[in-house]
C-alpha positions in Angstrom: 3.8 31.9 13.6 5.6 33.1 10.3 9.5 32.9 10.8 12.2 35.3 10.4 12.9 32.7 6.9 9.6 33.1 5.9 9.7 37.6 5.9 12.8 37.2 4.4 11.9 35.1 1.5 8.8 37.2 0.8 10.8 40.1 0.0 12.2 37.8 -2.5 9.7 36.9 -3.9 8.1 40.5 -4.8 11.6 41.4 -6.0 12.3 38.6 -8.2 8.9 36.8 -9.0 10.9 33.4 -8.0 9.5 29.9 -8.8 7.6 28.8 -6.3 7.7 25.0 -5.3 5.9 24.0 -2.3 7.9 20.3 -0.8 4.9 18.5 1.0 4.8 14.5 3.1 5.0 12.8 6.0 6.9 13.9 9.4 10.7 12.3 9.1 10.5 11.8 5.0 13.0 14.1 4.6 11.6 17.2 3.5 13.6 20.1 5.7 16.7 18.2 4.5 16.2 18.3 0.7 15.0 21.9 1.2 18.5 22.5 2.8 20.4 20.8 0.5 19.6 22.5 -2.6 18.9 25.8 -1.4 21.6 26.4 1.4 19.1 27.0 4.0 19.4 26.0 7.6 15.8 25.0 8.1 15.5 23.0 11.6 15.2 19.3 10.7 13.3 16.6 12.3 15.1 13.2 13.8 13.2 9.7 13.3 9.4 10.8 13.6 9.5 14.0 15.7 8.8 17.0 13.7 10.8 20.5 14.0 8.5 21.9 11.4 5.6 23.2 12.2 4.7 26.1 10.8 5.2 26.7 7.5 8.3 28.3 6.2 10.2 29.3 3.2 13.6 28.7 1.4 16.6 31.1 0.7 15.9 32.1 -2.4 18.9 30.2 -5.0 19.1 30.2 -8.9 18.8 27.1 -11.0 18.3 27.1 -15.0 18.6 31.1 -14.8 15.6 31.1 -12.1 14.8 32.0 -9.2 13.7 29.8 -6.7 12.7 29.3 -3.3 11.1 26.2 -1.7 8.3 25.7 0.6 8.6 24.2 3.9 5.3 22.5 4.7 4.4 20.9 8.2 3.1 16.6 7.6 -0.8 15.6 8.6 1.0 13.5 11.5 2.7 16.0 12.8 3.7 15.5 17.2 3.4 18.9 17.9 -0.1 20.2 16.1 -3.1 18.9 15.0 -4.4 17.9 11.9 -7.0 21.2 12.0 -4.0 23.3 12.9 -2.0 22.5 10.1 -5.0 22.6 7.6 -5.5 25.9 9.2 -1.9 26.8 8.8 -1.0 25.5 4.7 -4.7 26.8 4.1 -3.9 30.2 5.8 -0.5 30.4 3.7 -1.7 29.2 0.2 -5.1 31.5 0.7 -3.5 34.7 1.6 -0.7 34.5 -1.3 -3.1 33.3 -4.0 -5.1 36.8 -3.6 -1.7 38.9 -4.1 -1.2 36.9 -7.5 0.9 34.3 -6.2 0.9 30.6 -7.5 3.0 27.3 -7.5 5.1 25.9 -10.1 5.2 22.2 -8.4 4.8 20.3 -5.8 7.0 18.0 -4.5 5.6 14.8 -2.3 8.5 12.9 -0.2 8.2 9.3 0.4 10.4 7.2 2.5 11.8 3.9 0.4 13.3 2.7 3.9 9.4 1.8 5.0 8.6 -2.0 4.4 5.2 -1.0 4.2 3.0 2.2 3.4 1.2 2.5 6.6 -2.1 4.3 7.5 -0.5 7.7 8.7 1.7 7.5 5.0 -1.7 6.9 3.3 -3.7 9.7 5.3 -0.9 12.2 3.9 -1.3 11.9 0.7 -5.0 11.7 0.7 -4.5 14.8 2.2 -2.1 15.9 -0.5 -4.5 15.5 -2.9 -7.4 17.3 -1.6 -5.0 19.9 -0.9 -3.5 19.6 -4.9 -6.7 18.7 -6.8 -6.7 16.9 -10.1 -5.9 19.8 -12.7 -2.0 20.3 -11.2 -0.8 16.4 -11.4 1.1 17.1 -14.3 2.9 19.7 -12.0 3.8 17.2 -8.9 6.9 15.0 -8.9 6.1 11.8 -6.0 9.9 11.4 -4.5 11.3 8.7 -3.3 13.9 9.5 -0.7 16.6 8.1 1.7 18.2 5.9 -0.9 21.3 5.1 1.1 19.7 3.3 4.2 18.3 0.3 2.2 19.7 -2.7 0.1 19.0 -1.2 -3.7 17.4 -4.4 -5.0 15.1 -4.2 -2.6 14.4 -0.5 -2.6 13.6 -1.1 -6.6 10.9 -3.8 -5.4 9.3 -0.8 -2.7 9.4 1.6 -5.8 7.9 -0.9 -7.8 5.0 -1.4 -5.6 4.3 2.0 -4.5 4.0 2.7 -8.5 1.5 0.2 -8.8 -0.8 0.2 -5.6 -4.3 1.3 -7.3 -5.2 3.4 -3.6 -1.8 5.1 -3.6 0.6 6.4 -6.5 -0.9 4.6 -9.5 -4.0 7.5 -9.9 -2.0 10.4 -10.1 1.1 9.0 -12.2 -1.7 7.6 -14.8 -2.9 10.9 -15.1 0.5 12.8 -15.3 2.3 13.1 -12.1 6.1 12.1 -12.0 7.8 9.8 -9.6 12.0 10.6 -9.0 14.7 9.1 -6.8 16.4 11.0 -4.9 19.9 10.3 -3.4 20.4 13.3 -0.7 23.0 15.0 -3.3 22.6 18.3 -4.5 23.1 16.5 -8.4 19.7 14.7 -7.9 17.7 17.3 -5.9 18.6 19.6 -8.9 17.2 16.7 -11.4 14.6 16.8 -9.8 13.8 20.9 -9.0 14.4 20.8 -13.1 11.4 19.0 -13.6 9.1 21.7 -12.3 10.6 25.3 -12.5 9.6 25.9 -16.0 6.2 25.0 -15.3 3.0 27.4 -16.0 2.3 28.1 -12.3 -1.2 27.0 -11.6 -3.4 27.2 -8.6 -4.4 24.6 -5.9 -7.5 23.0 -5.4 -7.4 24.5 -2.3 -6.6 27.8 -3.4 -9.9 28.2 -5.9 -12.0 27.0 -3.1 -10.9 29.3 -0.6 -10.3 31.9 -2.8 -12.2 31.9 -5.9 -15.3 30.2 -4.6 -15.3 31.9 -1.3 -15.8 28.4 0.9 -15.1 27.7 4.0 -12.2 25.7 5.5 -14.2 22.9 6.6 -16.1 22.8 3.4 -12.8 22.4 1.0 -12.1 18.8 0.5 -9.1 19.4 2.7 -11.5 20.3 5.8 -14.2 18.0 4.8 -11.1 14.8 4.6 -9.8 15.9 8.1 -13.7 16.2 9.5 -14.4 12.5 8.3 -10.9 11.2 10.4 -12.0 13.0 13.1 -15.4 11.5 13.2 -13.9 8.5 13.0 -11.3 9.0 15.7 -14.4 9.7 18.0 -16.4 6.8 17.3 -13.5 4.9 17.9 -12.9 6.5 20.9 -16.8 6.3 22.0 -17.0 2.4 22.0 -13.2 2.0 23.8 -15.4 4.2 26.8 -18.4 2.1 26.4 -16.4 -1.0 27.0 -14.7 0.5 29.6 -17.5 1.6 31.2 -18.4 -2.2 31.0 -15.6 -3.3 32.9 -15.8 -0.5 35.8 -19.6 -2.1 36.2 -18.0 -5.8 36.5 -15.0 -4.3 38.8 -18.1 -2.6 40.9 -19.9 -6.1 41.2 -16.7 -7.9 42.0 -15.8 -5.0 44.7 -12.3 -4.6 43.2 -11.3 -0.7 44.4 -8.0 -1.2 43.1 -9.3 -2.1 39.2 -11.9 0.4 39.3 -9.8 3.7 39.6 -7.1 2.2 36.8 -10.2 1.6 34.3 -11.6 5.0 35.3 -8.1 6.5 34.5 -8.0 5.3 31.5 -11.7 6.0 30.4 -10.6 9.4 31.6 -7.9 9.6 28.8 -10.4 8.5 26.4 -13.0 11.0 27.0 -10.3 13.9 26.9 -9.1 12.2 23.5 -12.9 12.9 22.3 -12.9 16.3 23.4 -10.0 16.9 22.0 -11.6 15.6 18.6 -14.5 17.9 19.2 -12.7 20.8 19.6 -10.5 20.5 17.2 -14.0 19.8 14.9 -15.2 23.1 16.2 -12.3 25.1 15.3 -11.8 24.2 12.0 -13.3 27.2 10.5 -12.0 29.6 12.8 -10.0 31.5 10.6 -6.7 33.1 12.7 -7.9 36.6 10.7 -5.0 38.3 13.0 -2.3 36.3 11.2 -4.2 36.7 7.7 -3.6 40.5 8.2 -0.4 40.2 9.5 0.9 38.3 6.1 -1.2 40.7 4.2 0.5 43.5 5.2 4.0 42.0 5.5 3.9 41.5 1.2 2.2 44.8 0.6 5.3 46.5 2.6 7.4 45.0 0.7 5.8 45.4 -2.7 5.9 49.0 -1.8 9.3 49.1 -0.7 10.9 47.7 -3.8 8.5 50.3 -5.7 10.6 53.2 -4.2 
């Protein structure tokens, strides 16, 4: 699951205790991109809403302000590919296992799309997600993004920014209580700006991180795992009443004797009831931990602790 990118950058980072800054949002708001821009990395990148990241992965290690720095690659909570559970599973797995060998983050970054008229329910899901993940103790250590610059009338973008600073169940919370929100304008000059506002920071840990770590809970019992739970609960009762009235309508085709409407209902109540077992399963497996890949990373930065000791 861990890349060639990511081995390599973990022997940086025992060699040069690098800043760490982990770059976190939606599939298609540009992350991979701004990763590559500024570091030099050749990180796949995603087109429109399909994501090429899913897993997570690391930066080249570069040098800004006389530090070392390498970014992290994070897959979004919408991702095409993977579930919600697996990438929880995954960012959990990563953030865990390098918290216990002493390892925490400098910043965060969040990337937001100006080009979208509206924030949407997948946009909102994200960054509830990115604060369950963050907690409220590291705000002051997460710069909010704004991204794609070019692609929309500038009078217009500054209304979007406007809003997004403002809406009360978005961005307003955190920048009231210390977070930053930057433009960015897919030049290395602004990605640096920004990367400037974090790599002197006191690293801190995640509110994930203390709870798996330092308080020994359980992925599903993080605020993370309890956030994704509660969508998935709802994606099932959702998903019960569209087979209830389903069910409905096969009765009435049965009445009326229509064959032909029949199977096409039953069809799709079929897709329905695998979209709940999905849900279930997905539920289940939350707090199976991949303790294979745990022990695989573990060993991968004790090897290379101990090589650079020689």
């Amino acid at each position: 699951m861990f890349s060639g990118v990511l081995n390599g950058a973990l022997a940086s980072i025992a060699q040069l205790k690098p800043v760490l800054i982990a770059v976190m949002g939606a599939t298609g708001s540009g992350k991979t991109t701004f990763i590559n821009k500024i570091s030099g990395s050749d990180l796949l990148t995603s087109h429109g809403l399909a994501s090429c990241t899913n897993e997570v992965t690391l930066s080249k290690d570069f040098t800004l302000a006389r530090r070392t720095v390498i970014l992290i690659d994070t897959p979004g909570f919408d991702d095409s590919t993977i579930s919600d559970t697996d990438v929880l599973k995954m960012i959990g797995l990563y953030l865990s296992t390098t918290y216990e060998k002493g390892y925490k983050l400098a910043g965060i970054i969040y990337m937001h799309r100006i080009t979208d008229p509206k924030v949407g329910g997948v946009s909102r899901k994200n960054f509830r997600m990115f604060r369950k993940l963050c907690g409220d103790d590291t705000l002051k250590n997460i710069v909010i993004v704004t991204n794609m610059w070019g692609q929309v009338d500038p009078e217009r973008g500054a209304e979007r920014e406007l809003e997004l600073q403002t809406d009360e169940d978005l961005f307003k919370p955190v920048l009231r209580e210390g977070a930053t929100m930057l433009r960015h304008y897919n030049t290395v000059a602004s990605a640096e700006a920004i990367l400037l506002q974090l790599v002197h920071n006191s690293p801190q840990a995640l509110r994930i991180q203390q709870e798996l770590v330092d308080e020994r809970k359980d992925l599903a019992d993080t605020g993370a795992g309890q956030e994704v739970a509660r969508e998935l609960m709802e994606l099932k009762k959702k998903h019960r009443q569209e087979v209830a009235e389903l069910t409905k309508e096969i009765e009435e085709a049965a009445k009326e004797k229509d064959v032909r409407a029949q199977k096409e209902i039953s069809e799709e109540r079929k897709l329905y009831e695998e979209r709940i077992a999905k849900a279930q399963h997905d539920l289940d497996n939350m707090s199976k931990q991949n303790e294979e890949e745990k022990k695989k990373l573990e060993a991968k930065i004790e090897s290379i602790k101990e090589e650079r000791m020689c």
